[in-house]
C-alpha positions as CSV (number, residue, x, y, z in Angstrom):
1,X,25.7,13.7,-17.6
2,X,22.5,14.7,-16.3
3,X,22.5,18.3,-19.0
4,X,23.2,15.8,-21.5
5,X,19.6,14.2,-20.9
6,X,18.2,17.6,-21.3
7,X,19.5,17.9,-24.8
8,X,16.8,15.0,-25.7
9,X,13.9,16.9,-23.5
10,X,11.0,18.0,-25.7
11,X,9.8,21.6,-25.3
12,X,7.2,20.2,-22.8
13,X,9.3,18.1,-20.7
14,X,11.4,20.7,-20.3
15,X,9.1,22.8,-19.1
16,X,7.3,20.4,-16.7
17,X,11.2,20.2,-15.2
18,X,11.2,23.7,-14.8
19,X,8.0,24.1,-13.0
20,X,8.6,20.8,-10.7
21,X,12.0,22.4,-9.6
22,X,10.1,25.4,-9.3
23,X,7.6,24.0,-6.7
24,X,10.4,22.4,-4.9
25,X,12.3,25.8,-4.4
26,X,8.7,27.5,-3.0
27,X,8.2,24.2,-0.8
28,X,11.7,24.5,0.1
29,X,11.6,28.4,1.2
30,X,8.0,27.6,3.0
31,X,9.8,25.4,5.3
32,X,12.8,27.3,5.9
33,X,10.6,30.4,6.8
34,X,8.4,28.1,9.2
35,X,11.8,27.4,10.7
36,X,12.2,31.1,11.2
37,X,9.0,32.2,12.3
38,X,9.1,29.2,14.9
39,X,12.6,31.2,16.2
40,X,11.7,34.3,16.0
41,X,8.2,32.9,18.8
42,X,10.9,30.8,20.7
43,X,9.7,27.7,19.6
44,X,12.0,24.4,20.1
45,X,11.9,24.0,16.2
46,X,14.8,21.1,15.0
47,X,16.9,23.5,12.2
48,X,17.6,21.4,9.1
49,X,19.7,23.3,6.4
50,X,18.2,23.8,2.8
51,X,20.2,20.8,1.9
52,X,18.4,18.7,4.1
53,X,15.5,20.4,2.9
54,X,16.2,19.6,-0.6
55,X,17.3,15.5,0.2
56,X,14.0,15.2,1.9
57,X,12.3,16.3,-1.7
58,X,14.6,14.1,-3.7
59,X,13.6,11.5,-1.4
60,X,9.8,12.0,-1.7
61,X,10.2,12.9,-5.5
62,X,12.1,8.9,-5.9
63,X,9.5,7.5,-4.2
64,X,6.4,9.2,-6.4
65,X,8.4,8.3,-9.7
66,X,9.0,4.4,-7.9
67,X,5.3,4.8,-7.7
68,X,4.7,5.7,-11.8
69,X,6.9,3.0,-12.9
């Protein structure tokens, strides 16, 4: 299980989790509120739902880790 691994994580590691799920949450809420604000002027905006939002991260986030190995 994936709490399991964090049972191993160093006091560091663990922190540098926190903060990268951190910045994902603020990137997350930037986009969503772009979404709004591009509603609220009436601007054709296509909606994705903070799911989306979050696949699109976890997408990125494999590719940069891909990258490090």
């Amino acid at each position: 299980m994936i709490c399991e691994d964090l049972k191993i994580c160093g006091r560091k590691e663990f922190s540098d989790l926190l903060k990268m799920r951190h910045s994902y949450n603020v990137d997350i809420d930037k986009k969503i509120k772009v979404i709004e604000d591009a509603k609220k002027a009436s601007i054709p905006v296509v909606e994705k739902t903070r799911e989306e939002l979050e696949e699109d991260d976890e997408k990125e986030l494999d590719k940069i880790l891909d990258k490090v190995e």
